[in-house]
N, C-alpha and C positions, 0 to 999 in steps of 0.2 A: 400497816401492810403496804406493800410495795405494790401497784400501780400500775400496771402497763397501757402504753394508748392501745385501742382495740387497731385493728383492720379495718379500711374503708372500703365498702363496699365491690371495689372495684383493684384494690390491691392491699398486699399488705406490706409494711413496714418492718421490716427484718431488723432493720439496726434497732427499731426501740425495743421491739420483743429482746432480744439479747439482750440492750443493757439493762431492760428493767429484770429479767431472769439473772444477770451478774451481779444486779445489786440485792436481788433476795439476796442470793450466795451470800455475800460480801456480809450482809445483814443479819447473816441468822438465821432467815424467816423459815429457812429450807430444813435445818439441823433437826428437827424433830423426826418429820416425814425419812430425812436420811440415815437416821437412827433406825426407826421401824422396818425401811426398807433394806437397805445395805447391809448397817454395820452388824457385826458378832463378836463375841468375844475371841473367837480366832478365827481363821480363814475358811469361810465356807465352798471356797472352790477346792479346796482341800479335801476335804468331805466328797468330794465329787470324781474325787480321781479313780479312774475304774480299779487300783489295787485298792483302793480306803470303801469302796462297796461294801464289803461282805463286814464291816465291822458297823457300819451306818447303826447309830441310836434310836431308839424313837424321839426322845429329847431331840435328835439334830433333824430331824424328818420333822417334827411338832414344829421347828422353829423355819427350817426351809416353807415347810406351807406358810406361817403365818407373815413371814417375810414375801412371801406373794400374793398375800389380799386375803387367801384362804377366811373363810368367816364360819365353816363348817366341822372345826376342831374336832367335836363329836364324832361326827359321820369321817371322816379324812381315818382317824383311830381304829374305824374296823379292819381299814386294811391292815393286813399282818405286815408287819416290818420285811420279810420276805417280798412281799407283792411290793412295797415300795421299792426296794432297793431293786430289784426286775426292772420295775418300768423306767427309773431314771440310770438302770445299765440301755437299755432297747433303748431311750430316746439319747442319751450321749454319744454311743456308742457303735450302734447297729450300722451295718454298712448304705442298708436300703436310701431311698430319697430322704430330704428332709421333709418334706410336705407328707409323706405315709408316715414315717414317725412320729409326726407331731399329731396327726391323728389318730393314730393312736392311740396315744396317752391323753388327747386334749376330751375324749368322749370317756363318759363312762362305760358303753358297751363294747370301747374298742379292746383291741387284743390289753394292750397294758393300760388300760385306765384306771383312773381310782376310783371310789365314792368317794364324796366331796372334794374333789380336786374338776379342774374345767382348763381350760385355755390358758388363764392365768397361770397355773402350776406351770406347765412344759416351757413357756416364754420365759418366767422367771429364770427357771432352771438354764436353761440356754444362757442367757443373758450373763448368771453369777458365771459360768464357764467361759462363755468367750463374750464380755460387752463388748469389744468392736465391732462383732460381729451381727448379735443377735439384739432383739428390742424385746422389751417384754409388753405384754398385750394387757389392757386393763382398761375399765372404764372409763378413767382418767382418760389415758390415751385416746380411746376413742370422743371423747367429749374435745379434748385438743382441738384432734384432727377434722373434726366435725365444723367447730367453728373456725377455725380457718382452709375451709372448704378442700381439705386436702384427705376427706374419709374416702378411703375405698369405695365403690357402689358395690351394694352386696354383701360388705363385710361377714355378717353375720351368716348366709344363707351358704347353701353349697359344703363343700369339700374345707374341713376348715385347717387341711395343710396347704389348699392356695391362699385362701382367705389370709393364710400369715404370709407367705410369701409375698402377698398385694401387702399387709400391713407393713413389712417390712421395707417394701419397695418409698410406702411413702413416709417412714421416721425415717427412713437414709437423707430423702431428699430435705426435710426439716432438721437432722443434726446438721448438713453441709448449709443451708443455708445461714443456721447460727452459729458454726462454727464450733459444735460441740464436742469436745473428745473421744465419746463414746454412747452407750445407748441408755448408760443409767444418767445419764445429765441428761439424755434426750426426756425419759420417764423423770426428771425431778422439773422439766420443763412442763411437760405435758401436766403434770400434778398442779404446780402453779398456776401455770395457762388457765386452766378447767376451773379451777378455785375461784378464779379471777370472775369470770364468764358466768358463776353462779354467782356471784356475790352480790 
């Protein structure tokens, strides 16, 4: 397993995080996690285009949650294939802010929430649509951002369409500092980072 020096207490070392994170890449070490997370047999931003909605599988809804952490297969299944294809029209789509859409969807009591779907879903979902744009939120992530002192305060409490709007503010400033092309390098960072920190 690849290796990264930690952060010293007092800064951290961007050029080693990077190259230890390019030489997973380079290695391998990543290709699993980037199977499970990413890949599909065809394009799932595809799936997401507001004409490709109303035909939405459950097969590709099974496979969108499990591609986002989802661990509640079960519970995620009662929702009718209807109520999913809803909520990820209202979160893509809807004109309103981003931070009330993602609230949305990211509660289960909100207007479009799921059972068994949470924060993870909505970020995911964003993310396959536009990664330049959007990061997706996961425990990993926050374990990252944590150890290297760049978590939100509060993350979790509050309103949790600013809560992403703060998470987002700080994976921008960690893809620019490594120089990553987009937000799912930043989540295969944040995956290994955290891996790392546990080990």
């Amino acid at each position: 397993m690849v290796t990264a020096r930690q952060p010293s207490s007092t800064s951290t070392d961007w050029e080693a995080l990077s190259h230890a994170f390019r030489q997973a890449v380079a290695s391998g070490e990543l290709d699993s996690f980037r199977r499970r997370r990413w890949t599909y047999a065809d394009d799932p931003a595809g799936w997401l285009e507001q004409e490709a909605l109303a035909t939405l599988a459950q097969s590709q809804a099974d496979a969108l949650y499990r591609g986002a952490g989802g661990r509640q297969i079960t519970k995620f299944r009662t929702n009718s294939i209807a109520e999913v294809r809803d909520a990820i029209d209202f979160l893509l789509y809807d004109i309103i802010k981003l931070e009330n859409r993602f609230e949305e969807c990211a509660l289960e009591t909100g207007g479009f929430g799921l059972v068994g779907a949470g924060r993870e879903w909505p970020s995911y979902l964003l993310t396959l649509r536009e990664p330049t744009l959007f990061a997706p939120w996961s425990p990993h992530t926050e374990r990252a951002l944590r150890g290297l002192r760049m978590l939100p305060p509060g993350l979790k409490q509050g309103h949790p369409g600013l809560c992403y709007i703060d998470l987002l503010d700080a994976t921008q400033v960690l893809r620019v500092r490594l120089g990553l092309p987009d937000f799912r390098a930043v989540d295969e960072f944040c995956y290994l980072n955290a891996r790392i920190r546990r080990a």
